[in-house]
C-alpha positions in Angstrom: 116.5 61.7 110.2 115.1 62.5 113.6 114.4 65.7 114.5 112.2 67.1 117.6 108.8 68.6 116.6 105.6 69.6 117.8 104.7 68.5 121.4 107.7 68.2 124.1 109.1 64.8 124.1 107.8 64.0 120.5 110.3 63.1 117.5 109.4 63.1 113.9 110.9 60.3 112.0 110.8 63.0 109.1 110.2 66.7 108.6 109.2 67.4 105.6 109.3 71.5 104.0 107.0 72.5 101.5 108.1 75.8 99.8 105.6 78.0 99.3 106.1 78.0 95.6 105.2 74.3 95.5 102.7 75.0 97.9 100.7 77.2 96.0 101.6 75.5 92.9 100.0 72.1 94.0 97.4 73.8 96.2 95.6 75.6 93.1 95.9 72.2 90.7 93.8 70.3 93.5 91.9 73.2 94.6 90.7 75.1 91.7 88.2 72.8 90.8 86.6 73.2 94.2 86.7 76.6 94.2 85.0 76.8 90.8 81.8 74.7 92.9 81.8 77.8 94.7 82.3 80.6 91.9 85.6 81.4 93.3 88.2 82.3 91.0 91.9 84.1 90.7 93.1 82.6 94.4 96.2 83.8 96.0 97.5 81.9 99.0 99.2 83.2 102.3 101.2 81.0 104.3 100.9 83.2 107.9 103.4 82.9 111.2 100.2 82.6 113.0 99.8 79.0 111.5 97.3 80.3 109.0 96.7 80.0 105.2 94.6 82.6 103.5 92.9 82.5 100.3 92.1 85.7 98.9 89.8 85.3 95.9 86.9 86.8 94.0 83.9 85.8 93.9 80.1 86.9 93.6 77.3 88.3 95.8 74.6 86.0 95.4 71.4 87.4 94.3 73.2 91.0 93.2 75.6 88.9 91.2 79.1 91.9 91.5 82.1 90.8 92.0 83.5 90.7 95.7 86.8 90.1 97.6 86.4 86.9 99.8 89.1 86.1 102.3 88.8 82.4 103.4 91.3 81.8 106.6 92.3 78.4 107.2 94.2 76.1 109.8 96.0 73.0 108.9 95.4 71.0 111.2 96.2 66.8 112.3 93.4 64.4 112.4 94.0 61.1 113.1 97.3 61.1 111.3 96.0 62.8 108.2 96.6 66.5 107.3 93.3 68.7 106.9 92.3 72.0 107.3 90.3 73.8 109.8 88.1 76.6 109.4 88.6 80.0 111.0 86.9 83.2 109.1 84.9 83.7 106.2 84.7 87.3 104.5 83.1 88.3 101.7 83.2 91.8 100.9 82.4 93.4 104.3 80.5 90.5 105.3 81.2 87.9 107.3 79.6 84.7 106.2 78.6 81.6 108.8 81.4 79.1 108.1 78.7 76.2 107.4 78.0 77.8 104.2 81.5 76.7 103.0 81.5 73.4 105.0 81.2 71.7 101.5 84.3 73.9 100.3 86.2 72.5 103.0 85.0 68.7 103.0 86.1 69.0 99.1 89.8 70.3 100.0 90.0 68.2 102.9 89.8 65.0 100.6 91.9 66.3 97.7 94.5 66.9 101.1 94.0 63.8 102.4 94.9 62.3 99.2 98.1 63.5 98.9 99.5 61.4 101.5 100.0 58.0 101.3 98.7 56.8 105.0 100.3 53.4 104.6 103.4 54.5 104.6 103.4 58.0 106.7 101.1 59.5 109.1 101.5 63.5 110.2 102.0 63.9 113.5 102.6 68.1 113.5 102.0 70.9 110.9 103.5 74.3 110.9 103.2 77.3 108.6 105.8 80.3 108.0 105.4 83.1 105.1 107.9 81.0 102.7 106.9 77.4 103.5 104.8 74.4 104.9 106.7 71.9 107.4 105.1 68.8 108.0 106.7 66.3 110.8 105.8 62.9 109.3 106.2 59.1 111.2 107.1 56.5 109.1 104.2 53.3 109.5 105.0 51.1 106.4 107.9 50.5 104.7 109.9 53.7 102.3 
């Protein structure tokens, strides 16, 4: 299957669609225990048109210790051929928060991510996000 993706003049040998389901599905079994490092707890995911994913979660104020909405906003992003994620906003409450405080949070997910692709036999070339699903355009390197 060919199909045109991402950058003019670029083909995908395969594009692959993550439902959002799924998505969030395999996104909290690999995630969670990351989160939980960071006392972040009953996550719910938003796949954005924007090429965004959102996790809205609760969490606590540190030193006050009450609960608080955070809002982490992501970008999936390609890096050398592997999927990762990008940070764009951190909220916590009314606050925003200095995005090195969750570098950690990130470097976490963005193993767990890079995992879940096996790099000898596909590497992503282009990543896209819409309300209901994640498409991933994928070059074959090593033999199906």
């Amino acid at each position: 299957m060919m199909a045109s993706y991402g950058s003019p003049g670029r083909t995908a040998d395969l594009v692959v669609r993550v439902d959002r389901t799924l998505f969030v599905r395999e996104v909290n079994r690999r995630a969670l225990p990351v989160l939980a490092q960071y006392n972040l707890r009953d996550p719910r995911w938003r796949l954005g048109e924007d090429n965004t994913v959102t996790l809205d979660a609760t969490g606590k104020l540190p030193i006050i210790g009450t609960d608080v909405g955070v809002r982490v906003t992501t970008r999936p992003v390609v890096r050398g051929g592997s999927l990762a994620i990008e940070l764009i906003s951190v909220q916590s409450g009314r606050l925003q928060i200095p995005a090195a405080r969750l570098s950690g949070l990130l470097e976490g997910l963005n193993r767990q991510i890079a995992s879940a692709i096996d790099r000898r036999k596909f590497e992503v070339e282009d990543v896209r996000t819409s309300p209901d699903a994640i498409s991933l355009a994928l070059r074959v390197v090593g033999d199906l």
